[in-house]
N, CA, C and O of each residue as an XYZ file, in Angstrom:
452
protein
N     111.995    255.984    145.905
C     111.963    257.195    145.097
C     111.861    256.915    143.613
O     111.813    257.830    142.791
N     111.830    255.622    143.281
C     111.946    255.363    141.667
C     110.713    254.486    141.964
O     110.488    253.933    143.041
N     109.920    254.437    140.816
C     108.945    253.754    140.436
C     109.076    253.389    139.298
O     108.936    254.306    138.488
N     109.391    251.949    138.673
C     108.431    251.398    137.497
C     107.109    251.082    137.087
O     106.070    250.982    137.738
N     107.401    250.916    135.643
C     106.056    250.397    135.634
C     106.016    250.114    133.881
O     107.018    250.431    133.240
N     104.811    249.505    133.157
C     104.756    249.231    131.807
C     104.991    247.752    131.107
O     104.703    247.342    129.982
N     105.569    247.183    132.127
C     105.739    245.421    131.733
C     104.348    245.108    131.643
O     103.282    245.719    131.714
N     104.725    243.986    131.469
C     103.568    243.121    130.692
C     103.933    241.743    130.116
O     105.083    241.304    130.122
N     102.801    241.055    129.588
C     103.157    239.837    128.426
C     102.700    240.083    127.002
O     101.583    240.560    126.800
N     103.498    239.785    126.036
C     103.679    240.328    124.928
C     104.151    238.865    123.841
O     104.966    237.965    124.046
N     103.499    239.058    123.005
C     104.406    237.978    121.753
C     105.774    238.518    121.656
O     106.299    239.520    122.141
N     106.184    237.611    120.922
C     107.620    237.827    120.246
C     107.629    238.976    118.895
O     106.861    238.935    117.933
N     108.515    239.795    119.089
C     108.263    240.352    118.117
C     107.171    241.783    118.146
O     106.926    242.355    117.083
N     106.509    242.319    119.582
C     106.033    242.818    120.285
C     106.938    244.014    120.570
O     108.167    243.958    120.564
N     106.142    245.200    120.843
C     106.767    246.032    121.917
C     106.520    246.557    122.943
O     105.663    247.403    122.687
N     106.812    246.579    124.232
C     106.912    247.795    124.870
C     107.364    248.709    125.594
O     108.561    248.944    125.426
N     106.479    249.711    126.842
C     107.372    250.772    126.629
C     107.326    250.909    128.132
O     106.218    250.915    128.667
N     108.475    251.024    128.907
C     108.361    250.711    130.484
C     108.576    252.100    130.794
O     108.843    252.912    129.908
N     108.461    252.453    132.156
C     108.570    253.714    132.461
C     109.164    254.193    133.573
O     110.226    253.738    133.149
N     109.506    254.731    134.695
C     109.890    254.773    135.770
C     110.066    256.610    136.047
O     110.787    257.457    135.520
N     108.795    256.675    137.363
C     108.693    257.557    137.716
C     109.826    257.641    138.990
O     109.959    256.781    139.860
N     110.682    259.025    138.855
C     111.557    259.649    139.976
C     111.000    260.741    141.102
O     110.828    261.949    140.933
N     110.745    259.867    142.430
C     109.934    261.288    143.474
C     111.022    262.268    143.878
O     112.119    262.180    143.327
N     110.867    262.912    144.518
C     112.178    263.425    145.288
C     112.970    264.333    144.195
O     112.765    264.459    142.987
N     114.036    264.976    145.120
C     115.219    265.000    144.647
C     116.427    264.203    144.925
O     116.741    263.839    146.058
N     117.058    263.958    143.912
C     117.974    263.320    143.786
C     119.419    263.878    143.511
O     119.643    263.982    142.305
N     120.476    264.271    144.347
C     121.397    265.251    143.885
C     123.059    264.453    143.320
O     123.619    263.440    143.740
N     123.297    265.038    142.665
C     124.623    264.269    142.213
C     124.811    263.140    141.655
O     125.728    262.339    141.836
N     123.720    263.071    140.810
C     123.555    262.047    140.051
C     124.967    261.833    138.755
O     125.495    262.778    138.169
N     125.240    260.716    138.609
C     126.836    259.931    138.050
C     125.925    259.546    136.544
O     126.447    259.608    135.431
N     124.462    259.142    136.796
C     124.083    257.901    135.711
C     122.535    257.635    136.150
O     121.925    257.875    137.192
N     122.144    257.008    134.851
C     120.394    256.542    134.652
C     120.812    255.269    134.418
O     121.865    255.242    133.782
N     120.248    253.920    134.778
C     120.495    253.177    133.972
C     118.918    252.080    133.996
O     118.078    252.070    134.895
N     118.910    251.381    132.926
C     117.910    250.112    133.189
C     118.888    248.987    133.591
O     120.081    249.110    133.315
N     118.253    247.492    134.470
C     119.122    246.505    134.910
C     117.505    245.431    134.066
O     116.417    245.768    133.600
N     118.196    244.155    134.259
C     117.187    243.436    134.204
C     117.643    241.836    134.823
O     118.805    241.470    134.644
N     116.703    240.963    135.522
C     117.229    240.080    136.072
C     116.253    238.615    135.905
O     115.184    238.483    136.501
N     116.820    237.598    135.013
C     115.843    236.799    134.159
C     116.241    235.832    135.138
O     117.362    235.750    135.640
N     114.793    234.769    135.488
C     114.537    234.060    136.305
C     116.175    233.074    136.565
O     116.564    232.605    135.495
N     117.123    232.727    137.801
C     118.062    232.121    137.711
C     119.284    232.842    137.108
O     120.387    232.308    137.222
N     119.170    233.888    136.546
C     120.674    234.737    136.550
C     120.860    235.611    137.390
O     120.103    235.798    138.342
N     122.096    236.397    137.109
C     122.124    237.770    137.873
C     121.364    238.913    136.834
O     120.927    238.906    135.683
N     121.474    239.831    137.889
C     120.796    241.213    137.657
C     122.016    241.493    136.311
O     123.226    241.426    136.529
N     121.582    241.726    135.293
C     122.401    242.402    134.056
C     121.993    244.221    133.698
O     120.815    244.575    133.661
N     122.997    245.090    133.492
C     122.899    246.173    132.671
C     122.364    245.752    131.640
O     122.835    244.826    130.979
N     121.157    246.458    131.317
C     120.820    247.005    129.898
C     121.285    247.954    128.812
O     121.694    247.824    127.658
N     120.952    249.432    130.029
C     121.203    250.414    129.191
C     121.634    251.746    129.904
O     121.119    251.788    131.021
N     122.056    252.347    129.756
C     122.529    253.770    130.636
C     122.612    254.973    129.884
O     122.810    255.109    128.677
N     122.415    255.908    130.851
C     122.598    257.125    130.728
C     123.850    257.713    130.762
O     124.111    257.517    131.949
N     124.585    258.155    130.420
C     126.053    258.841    131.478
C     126.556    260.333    130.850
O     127.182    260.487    129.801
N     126.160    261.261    131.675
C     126.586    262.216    130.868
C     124.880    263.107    130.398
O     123.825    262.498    130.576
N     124.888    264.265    129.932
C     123.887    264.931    129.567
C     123.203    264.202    127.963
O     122.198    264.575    127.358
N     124.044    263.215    127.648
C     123.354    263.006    126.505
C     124.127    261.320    125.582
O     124.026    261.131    124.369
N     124.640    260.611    126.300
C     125.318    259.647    125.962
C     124.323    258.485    126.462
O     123.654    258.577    127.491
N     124.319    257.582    125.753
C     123.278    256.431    125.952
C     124.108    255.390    125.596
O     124.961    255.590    124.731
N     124.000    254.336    126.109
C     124.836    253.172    125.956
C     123.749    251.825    126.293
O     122.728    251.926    126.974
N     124.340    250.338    125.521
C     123.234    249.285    125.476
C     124.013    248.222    125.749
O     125.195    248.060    125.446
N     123.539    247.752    126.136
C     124.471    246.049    126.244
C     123.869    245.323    124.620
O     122.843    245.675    124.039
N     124.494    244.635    124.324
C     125.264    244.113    122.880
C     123.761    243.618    122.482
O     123.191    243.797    121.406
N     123.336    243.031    123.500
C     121.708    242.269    123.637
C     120.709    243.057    122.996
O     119.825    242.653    122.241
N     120.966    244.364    123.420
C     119.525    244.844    123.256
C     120.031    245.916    122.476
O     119.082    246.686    122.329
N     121.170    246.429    121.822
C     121.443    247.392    120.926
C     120.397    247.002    119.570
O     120.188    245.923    119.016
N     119.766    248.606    119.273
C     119.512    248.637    118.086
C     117.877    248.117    118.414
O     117.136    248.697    117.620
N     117.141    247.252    119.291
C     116.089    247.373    119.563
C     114.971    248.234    120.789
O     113.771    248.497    120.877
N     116.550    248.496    121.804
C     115.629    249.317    122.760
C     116.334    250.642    123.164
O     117.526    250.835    123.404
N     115.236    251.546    123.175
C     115.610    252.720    123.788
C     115.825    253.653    124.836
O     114.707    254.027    125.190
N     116.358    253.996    125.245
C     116.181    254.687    126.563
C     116.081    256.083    126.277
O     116.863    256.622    125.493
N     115.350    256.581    126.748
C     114.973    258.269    126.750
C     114.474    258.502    128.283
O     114.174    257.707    129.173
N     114.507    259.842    128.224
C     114.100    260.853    129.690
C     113.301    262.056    129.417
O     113.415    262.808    128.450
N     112.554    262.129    130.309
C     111.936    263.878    130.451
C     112.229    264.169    131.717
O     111.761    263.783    132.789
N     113.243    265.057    131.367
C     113.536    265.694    132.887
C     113.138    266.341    133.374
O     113.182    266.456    134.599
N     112.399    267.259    132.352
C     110.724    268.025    133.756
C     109.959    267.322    134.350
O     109.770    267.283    135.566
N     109.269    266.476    133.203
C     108.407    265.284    134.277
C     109.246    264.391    135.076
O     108.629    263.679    135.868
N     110.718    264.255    135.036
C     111.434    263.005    136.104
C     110.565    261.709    136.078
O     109.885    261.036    136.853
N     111.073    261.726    134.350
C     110.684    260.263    134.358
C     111.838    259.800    133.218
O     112.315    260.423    132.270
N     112.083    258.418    133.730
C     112.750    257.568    132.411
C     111.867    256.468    131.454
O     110.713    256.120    131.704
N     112.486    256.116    130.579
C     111.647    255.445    129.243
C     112.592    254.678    128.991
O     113.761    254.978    128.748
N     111.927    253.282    129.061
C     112.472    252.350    128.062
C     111.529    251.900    127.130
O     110.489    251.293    127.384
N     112.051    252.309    125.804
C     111.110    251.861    124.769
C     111.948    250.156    124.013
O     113.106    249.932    123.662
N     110.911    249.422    124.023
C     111.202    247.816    123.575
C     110.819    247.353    121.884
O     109.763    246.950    121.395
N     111.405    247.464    121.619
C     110.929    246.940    120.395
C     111.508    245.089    120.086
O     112.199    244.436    120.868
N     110.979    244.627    118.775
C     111.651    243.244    118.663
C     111.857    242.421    120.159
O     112.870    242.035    120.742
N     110.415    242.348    120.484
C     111.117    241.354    121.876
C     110.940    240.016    121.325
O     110.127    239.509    120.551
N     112.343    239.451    122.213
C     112.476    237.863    121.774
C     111.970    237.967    123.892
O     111.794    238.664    124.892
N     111.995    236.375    123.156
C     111.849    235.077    124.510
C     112.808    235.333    125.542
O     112.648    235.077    126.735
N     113.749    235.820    125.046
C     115.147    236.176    125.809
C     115.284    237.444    126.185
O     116.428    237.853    126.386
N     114.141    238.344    126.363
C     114.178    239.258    127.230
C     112.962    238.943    128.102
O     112.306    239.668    128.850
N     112.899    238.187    127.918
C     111.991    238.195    129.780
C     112.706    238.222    130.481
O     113.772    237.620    130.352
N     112.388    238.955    131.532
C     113.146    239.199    133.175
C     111.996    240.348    133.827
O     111.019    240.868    133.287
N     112.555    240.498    135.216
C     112.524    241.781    136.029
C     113.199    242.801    135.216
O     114.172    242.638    134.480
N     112.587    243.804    135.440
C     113.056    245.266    134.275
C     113.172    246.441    136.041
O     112.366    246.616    136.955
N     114.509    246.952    135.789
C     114.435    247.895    136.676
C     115.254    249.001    136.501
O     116.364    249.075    135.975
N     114.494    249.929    137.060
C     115.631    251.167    136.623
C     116.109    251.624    137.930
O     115.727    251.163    139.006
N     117.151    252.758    137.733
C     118.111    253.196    139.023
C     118.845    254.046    138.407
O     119.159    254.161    137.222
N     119.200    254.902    139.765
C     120.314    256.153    139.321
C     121.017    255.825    140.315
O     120.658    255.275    141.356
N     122.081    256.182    139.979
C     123.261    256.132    140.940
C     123.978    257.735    141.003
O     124.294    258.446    140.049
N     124.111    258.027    142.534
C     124.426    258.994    142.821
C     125.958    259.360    143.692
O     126.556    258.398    144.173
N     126.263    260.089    143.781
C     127.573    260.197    144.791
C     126.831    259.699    146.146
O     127.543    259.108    146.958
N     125.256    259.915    146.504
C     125.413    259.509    147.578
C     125.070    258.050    147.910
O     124.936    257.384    148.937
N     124.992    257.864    146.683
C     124.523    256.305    146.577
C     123.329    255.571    145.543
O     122.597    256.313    144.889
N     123.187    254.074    145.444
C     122.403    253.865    144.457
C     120.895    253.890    144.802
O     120.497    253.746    145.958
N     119.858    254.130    143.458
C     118.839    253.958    144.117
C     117.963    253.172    142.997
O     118.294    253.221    141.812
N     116.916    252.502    143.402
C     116.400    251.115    142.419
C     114.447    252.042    142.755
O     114.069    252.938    143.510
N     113.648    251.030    141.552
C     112.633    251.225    141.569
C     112.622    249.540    141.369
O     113.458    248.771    140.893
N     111.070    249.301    142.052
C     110.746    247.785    142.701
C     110.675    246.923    141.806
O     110.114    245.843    141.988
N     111.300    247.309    140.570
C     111.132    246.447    139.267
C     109.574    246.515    138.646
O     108.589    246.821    139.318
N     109.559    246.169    137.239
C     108.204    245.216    136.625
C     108.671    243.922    135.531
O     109.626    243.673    134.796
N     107.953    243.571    135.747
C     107.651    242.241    135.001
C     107.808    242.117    133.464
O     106.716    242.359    132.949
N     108.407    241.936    132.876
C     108.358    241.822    131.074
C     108.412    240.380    130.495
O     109.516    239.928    130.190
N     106.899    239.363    130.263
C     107.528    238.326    130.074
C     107.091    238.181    128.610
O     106.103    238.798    128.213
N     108.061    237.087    127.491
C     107.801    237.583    125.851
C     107.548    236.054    125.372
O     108.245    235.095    125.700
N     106.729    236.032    124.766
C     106.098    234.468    124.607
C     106.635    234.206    123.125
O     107.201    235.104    122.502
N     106.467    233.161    122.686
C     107.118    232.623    121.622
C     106.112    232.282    120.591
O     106.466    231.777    119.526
């Protein structure tokens, strides 16, 4: 029910802007969030939603990336700015619901030096 999409390869210092389409309905939604999972770590939080209007970042990516929504179109946005080398990973988004979590198949973001 979630789709990404918008990765790519990019210089350093590059931006872009990932996207993730929501099919369906989805009821009882808790949270939006982006994850990302760089070759040999775990899956890390990025960024979240919580609440009608609260946005939150992990320490990493505060201040360069954004998360926004259109909730008519049911879609989420991550906008990238300042990419270092150290955000390459799998980029994925997900909502988590009372009835449970749900993921889109990831994309690719890799940032060259």
């Amino acid at each position: 029910q979630l789709q990404a999409s918008g990765g790519g390869l990019v210089q350093a210092g590059g931006s872009l802007r990932l996207s993730c389409a929501v099919s369906g309905n989805i009821n009882g939604i808790k949270a939006r969030r982006w994850y990302r999972q760089a070759p040999g770590k775990e899956r890390e939080w990025v960024a979240a939603f919580t609440g009608s209007s609260t946005v939150n970042y992990a320490d990493s990516v505060k201040g360069r990336f954004t998360f926004s929504r259109d909730i008519a179109k049911k879609m989420l946005y991550l906008q990238m700015n300042s990419l270092e080398p150290e955000d390459t990973a799998v980029y994925y988004c997900n909502i988590n619901s009372g009835y449970g979590d749900y993921w889109g198949q990831g994309t690719q973001v890799t940032v060259s030096s």
